[in-house]
Backbone and ligand atoms as CSV (ligand in chain L), in Angstrom:
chain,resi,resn,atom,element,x,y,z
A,1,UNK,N,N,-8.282,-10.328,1.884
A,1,UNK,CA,C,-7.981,-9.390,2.971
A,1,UNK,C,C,-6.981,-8.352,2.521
A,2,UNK,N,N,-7.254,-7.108,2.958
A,2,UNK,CA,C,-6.116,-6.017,2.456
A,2,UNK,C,C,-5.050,-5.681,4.022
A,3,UNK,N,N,-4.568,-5.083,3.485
A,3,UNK,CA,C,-3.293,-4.842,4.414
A,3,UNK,C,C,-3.419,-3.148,4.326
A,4,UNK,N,N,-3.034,-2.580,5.792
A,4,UNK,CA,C,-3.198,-1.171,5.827
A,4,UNK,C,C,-1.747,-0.621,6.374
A,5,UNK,N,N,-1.594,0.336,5.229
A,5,UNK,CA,C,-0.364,0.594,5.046
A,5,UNK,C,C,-0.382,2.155,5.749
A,6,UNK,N,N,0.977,2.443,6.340
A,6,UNK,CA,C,0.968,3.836,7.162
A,6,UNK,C,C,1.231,5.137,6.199
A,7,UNK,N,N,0.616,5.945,6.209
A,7,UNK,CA,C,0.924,7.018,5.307
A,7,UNK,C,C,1.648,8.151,5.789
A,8,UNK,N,N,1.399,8.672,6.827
A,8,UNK,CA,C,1.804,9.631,8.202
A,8,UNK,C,C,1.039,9.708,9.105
A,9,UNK,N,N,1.879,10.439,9.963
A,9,UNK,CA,C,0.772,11.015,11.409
A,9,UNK,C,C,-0.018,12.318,10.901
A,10,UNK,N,N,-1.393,11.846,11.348
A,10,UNK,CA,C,-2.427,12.963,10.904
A,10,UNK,C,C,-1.423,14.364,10.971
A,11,UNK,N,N,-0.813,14.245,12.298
A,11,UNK,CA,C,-0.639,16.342,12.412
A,11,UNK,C,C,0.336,16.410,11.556
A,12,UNK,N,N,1.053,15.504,10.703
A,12,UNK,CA,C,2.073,16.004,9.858
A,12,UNK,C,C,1.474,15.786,8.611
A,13,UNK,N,N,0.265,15.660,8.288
A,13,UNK,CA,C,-0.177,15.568,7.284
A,13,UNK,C,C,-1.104,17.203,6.870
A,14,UNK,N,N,0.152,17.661,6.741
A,14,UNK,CA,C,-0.705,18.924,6.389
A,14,UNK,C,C,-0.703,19.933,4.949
A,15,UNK,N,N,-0.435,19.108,3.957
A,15,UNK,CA,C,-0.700,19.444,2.780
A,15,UNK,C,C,-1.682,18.948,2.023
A,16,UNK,N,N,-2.283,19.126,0.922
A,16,UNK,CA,C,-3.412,18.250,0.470
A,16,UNK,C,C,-3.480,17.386,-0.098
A,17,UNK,N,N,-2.094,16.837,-0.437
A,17,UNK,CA,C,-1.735,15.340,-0.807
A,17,UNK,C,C,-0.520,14.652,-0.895
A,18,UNK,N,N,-0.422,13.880,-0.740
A,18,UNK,CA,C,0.503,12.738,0.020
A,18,UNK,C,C,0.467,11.608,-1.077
A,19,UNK,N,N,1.961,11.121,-1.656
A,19,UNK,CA,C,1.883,10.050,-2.509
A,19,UNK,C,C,2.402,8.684,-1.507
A,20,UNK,N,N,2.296,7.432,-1.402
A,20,UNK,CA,C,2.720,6.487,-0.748
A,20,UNK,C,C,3.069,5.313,-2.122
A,21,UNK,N,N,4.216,4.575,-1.777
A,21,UNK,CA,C,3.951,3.849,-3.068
A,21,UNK,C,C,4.211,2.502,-2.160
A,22,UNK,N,N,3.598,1.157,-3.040
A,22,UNK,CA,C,3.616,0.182,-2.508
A,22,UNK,C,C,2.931,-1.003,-3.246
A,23,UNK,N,N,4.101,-2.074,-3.159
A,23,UNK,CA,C,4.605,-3.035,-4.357
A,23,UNK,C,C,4.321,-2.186,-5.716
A,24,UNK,N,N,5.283,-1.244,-6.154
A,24,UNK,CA,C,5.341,-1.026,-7.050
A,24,UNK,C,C,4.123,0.158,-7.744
A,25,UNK,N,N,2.669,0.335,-7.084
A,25,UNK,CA,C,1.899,1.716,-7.253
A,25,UNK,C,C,2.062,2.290,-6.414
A,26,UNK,N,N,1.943,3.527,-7.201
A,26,UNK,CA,C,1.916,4.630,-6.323
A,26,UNK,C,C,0.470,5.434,-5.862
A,27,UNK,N,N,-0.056,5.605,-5.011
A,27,UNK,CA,C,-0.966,5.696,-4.151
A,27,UNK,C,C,-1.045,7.230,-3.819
A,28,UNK,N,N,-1.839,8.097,-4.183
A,28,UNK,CA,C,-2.363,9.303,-3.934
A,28,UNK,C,C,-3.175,9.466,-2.481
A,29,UNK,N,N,-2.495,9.848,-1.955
A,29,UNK,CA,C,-3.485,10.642,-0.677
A,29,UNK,C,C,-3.913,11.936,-0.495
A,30,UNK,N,N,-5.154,11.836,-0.623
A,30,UNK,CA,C,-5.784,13.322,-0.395
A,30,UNK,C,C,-6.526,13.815,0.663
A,31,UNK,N,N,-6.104,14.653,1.402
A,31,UNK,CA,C,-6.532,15.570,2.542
A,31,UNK,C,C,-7.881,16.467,2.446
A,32,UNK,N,N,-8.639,15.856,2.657
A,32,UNK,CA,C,-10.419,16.577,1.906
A,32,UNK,C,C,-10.913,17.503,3.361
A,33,UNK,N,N,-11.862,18.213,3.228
A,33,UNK,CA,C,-12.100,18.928,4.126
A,33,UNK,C,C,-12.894,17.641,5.299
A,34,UNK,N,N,-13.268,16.428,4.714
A,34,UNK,CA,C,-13.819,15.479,5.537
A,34,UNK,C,C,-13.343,14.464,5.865
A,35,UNK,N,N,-12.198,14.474,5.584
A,35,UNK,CA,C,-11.688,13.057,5.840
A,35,UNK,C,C,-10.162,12.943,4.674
A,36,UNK,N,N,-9.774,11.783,4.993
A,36,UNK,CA,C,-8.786,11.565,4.164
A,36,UNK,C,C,-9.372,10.018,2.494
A,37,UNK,N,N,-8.692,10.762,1.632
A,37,UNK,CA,C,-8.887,9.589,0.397
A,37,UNK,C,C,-7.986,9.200,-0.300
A,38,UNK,N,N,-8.182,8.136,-0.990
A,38,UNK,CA,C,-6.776,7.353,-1.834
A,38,UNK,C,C,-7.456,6.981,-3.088
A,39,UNK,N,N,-6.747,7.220,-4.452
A,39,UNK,CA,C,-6.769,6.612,-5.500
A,39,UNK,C,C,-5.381,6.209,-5.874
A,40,UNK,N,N,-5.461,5.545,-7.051
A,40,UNK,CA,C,-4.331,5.627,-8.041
A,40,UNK,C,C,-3.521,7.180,-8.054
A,41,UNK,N,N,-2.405,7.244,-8.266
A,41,UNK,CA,C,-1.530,8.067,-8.704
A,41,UNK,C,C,-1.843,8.199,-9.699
A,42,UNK,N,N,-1.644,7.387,-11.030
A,42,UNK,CA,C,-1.326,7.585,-11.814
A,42,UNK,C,C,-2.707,7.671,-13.069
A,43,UNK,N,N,-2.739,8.640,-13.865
A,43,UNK,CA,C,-3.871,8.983,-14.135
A,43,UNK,C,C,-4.444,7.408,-15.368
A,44,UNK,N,N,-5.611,7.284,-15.796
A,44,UNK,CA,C,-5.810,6.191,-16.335
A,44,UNK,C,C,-6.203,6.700,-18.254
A,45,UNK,N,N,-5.877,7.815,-18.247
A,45,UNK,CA,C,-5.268,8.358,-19.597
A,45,UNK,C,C,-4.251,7.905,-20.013
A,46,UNK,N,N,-3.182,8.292,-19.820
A,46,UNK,CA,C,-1.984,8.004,-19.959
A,46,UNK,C,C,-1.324,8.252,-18.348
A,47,UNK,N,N,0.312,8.444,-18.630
A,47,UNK,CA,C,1.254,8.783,-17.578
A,47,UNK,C,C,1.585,9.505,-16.367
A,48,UNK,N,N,0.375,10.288,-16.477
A,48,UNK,CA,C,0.561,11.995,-15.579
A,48,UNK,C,C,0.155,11.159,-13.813
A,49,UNK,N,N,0.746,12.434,-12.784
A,49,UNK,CA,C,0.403,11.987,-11.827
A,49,UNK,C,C,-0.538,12.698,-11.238
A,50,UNK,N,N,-1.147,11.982,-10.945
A,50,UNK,CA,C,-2.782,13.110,-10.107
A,50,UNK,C,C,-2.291,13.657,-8.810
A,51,UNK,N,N,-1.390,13.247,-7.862
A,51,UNK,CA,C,-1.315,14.174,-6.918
A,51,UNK,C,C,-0.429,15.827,-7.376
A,52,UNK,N,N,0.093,15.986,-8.693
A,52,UNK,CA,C,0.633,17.082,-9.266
A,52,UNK,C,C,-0.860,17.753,-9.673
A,53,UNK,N,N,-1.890,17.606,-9.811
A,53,UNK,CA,C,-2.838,17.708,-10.507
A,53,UNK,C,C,-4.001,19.282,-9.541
A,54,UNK,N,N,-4.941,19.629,-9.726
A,54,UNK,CA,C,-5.370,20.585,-8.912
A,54,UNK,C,C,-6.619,19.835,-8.222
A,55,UNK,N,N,-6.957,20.275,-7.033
A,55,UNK,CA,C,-7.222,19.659,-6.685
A,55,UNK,C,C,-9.170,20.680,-7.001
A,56,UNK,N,N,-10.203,20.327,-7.452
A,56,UNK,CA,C,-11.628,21.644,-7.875
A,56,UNK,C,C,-12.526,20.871,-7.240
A,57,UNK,N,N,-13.880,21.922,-7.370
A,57,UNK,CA,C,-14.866,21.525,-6.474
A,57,UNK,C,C,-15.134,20.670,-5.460
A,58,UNK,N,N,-13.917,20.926,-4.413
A,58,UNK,CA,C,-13.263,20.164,-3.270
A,58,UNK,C,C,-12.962,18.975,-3.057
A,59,UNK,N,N,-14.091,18.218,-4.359
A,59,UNK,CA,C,-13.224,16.403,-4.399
A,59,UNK,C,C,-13.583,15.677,-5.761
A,60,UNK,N,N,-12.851,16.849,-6.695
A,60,UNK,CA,C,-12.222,16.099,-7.675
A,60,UNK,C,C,-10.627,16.733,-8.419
A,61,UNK,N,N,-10.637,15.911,-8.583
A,61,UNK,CA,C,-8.620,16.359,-9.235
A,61,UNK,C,C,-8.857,16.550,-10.621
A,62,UNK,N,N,-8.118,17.307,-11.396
A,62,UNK,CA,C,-8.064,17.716,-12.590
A,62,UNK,C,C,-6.468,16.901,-12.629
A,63,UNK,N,N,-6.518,16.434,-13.766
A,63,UNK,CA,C,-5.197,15.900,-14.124
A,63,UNK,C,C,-4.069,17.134,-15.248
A,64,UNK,N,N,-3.177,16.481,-14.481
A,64,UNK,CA,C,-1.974,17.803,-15.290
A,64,UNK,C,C,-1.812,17.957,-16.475
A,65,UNK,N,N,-1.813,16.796,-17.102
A,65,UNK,CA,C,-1.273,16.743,-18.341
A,65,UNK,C,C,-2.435,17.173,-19.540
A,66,UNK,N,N,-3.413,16.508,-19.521
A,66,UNK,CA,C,-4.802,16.626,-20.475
A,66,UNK,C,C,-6.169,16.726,-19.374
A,67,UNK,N,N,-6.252,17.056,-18.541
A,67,UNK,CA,C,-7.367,17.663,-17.701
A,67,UNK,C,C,-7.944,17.244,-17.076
A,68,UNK,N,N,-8.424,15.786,-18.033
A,68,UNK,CA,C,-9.620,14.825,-16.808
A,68,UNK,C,C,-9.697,15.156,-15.204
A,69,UNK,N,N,-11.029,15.175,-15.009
A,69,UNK,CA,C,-11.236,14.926,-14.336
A,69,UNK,C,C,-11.474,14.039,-13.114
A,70,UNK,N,N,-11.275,13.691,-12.381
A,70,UNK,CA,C,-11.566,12.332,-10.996
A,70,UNK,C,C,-12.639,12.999,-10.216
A,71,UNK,N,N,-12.908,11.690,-9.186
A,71,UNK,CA,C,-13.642,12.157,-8.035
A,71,UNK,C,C,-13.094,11.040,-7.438
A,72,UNK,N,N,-12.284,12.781,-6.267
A,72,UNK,CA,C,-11.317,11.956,-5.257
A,72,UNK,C,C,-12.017,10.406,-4.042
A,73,UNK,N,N,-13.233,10.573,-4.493
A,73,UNK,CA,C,-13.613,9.936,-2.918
A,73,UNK,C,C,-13.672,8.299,-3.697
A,74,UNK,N,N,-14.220,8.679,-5.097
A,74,UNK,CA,C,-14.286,7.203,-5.606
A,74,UNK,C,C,-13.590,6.729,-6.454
A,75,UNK,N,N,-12.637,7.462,-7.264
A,75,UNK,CA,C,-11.863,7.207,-7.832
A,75,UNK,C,C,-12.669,7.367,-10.036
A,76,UNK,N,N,-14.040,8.025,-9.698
A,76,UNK,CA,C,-14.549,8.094,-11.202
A,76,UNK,C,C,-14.563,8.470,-12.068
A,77,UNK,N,N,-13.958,8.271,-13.353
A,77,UNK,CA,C,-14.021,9.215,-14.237
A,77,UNK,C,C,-14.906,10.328,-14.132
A,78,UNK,N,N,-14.562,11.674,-14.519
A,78,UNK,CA,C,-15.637,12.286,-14.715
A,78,UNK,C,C,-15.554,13.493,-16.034
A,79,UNK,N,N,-14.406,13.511,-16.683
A,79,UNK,CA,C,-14.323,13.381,-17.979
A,79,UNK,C,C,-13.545,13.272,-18.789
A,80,UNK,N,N,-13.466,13.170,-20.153
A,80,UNK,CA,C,-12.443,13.232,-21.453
A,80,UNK,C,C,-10.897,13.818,-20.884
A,81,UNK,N,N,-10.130,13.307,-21.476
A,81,UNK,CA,C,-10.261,12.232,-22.550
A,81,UNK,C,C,-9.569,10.870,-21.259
A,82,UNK,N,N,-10.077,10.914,-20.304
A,82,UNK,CA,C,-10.374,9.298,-19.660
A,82,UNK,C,C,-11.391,9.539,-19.601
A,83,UNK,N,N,-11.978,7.655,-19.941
A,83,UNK,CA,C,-12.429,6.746,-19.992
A,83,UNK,C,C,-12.793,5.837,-18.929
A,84,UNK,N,N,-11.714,5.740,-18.148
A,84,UNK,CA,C,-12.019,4.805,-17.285
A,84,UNK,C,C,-11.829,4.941,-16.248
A,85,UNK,N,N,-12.049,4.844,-14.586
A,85,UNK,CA,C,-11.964,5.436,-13.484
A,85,UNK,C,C,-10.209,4.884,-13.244
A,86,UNK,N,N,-10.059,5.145,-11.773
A,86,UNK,CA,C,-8.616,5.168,-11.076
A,86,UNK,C,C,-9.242,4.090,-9.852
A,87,UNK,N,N,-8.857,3.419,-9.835
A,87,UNK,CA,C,-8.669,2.773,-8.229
A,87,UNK,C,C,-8.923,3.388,-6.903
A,88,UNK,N,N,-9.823,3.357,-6.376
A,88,UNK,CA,C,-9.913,3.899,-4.975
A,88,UNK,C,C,-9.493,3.015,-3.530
A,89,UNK,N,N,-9.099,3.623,-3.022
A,89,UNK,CA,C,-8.620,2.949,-1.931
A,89,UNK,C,C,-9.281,3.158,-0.272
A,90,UNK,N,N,-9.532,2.128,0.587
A,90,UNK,CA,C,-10.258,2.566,2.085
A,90,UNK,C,C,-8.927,3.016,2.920
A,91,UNK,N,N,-9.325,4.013,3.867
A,91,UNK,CA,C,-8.153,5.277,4.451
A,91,UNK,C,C,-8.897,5.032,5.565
A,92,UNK,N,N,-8.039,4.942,6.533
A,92,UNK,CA,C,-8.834,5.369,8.196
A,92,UNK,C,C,-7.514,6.229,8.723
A,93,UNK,N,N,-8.063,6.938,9.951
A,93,UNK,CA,C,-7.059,7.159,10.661
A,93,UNK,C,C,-7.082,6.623,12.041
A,94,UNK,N,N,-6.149,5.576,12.397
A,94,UNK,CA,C,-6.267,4.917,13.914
A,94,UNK,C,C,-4.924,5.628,14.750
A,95,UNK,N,N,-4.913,5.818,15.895
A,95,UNK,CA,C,-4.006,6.385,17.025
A,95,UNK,C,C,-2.488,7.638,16.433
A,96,UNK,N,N,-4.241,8.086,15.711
A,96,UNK,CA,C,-3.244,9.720,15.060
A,96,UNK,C,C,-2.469,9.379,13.844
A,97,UNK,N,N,-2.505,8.183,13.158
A,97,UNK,CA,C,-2.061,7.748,12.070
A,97,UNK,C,C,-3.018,7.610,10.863
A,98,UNK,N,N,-2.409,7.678,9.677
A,98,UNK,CA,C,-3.076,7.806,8.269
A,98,UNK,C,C,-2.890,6.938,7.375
A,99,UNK,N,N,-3.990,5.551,7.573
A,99,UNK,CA,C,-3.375,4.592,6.765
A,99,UNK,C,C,-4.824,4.266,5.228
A,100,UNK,N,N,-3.878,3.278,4.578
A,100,UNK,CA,C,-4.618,2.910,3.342
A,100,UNK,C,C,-4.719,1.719,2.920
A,101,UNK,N,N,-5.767,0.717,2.835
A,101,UNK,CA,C,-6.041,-0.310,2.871
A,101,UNK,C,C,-5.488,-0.750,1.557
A,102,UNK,N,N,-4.571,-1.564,0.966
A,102,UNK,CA,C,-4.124,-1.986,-0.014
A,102,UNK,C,C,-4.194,-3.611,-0.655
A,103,UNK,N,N,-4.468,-3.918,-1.239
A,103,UNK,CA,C,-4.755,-5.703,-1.731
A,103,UNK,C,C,-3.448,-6.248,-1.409
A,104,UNK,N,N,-3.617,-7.374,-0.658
A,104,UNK,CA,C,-2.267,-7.823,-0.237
A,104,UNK,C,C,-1.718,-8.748,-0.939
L,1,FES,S1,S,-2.806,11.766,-18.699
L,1,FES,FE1,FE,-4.466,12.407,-17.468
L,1,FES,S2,S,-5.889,13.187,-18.896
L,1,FES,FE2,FE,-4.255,12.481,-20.112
């Protein structure tokens, strides 16, 4: 069972991403034109953080440091030089709040 953690209230969520951290990761929230999404922060290259990152073709992140690509909704690689995807996380929003389902 996961545990859903509060991120903000939707109306104050008005930038296009939001970091939350919890036990120790840090948790990317992204503000998509459809909804809200969560991966990993932290890119699976090395060190860089994806919510510093740009956000292209409306749902994937380019990472800061060396470029890779994500796809915000699932967390997938989508290219060089990662290898391996990021963690995705389930997001709802219940009574105007913005939460993220986390492994408990
Ligand atoms: S740290 Fe993200 S691509 Fe290298």
């Amino acid at each position: 069972m996961g545990k859903w953690i509060e991120v903000a209230a939707e109306a104050d969520f008005t930038e296009p991403v939001r970091v939350v951290e919890y036990d120790g990761i840090d948790i990317a929230v992204f503000r998509l034109e459809d909804g809200f999404y969560a991966i990993d922060d932290e890119c699976s290259h090395d060190e860089a953080s994806l919510a510093e990152g740009e956000i292209v073709e409306q749902c994937q992140v380019e990472c800061p440091l060396h470029g890779a690509r994500f796809d915000i909704k699932t967390g997938k690689n989508l290219s060089f030089p990662a290898v391996v995807p990021v963690q995705a996380y389930p997001t709802k929003v219940e009574n105007g709040f913005v939460y993220v389902e986390v492994d408990d």
